[in-house]
C-alpha positions in Angstrom: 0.0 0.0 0.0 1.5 3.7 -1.2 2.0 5.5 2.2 0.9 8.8 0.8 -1.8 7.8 -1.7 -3.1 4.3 0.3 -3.6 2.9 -3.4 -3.2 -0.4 -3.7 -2.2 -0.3 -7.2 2.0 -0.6 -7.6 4.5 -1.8 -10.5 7.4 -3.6 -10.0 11.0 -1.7 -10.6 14.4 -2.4 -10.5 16.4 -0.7 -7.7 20.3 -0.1 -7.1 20.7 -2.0 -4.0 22.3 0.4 -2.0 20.6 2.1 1.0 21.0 3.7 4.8 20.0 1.7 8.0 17.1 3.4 9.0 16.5 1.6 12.6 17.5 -1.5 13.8 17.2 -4.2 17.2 19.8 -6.4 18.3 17.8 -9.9 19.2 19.9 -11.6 22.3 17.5 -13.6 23.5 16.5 -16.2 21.0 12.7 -17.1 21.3 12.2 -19.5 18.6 14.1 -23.4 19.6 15.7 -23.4 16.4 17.8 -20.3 16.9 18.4 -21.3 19.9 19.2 -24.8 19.1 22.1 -23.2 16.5 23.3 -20.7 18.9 22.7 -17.5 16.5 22.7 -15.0 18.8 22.5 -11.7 19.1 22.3 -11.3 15.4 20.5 -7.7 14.3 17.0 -7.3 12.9 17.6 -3.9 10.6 15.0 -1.4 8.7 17.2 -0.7 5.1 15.6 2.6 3.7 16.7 1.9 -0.3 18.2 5.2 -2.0 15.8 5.3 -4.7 12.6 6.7 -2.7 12.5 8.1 0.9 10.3 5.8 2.6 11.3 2.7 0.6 12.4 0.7 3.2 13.0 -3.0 3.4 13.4 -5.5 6.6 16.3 -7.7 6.8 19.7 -8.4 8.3 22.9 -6.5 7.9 25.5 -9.6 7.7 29.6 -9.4 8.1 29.4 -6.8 11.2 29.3 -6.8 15.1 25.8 -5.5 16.7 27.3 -2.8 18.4 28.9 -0.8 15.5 25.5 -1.2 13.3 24.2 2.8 13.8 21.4 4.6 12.3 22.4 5.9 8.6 24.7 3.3 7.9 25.1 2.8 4.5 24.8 -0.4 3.4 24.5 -3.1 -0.1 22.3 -5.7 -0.9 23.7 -8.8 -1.5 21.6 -12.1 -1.8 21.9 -15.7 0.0 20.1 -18.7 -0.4 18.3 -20.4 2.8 19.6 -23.7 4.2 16.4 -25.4 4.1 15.6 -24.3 0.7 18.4 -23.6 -2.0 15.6 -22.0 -4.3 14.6 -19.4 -2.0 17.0 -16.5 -1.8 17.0 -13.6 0.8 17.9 -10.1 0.7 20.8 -9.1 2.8 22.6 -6.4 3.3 26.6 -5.7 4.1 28.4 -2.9 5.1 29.4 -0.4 1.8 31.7 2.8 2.3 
């Protein structure tokens, strides 16, 4: 749904990649067994806003950095990883960029 028009009408479009961490939590307590089976923690849960459109913002993980230097307008790149469980599905991720 457009945030400013609440039309439910949208077209897909390629985007760069490249965005800012717009907020972020660091998860330390694992609720769900099998995290905590694999010992994953504390692994972040980050708001990416993309560069393309203020407001444009995607939910995901910033990989190949420690939770406490993630900050608030960090810019950052997607990069993509398949799941364990299923090699067809890929995810969104994002890493560090300069």
């Amino acid at each position: 749904m457009c945030p400013s028009c609440h039309s439910l009408e949208y077209k897909w479009s390629k985007v760069s990649g490249r965005g800012v961490v717009y907020s972020f939590v660091v998860v330390r307590n694992p609720v769900h067994p099998a995290i905590r089976e694999r010992e994953q923690v504390p692994y972040n849960i980050s708001l990416i806003e993309l560069e393309e459109q203020e407001g444009l913002r995607v939910c995901s993980n910033v990989l190949n950095i420690a939770p406490e230097d993630i900050y608030v307008d960090m810019p950052v790149q997607v990069t993509f990883m398949p799941t364990v469980d299923e090699p067809n599905v890929v995810l969104p991720l994002f890493v560090p960029s300069d």
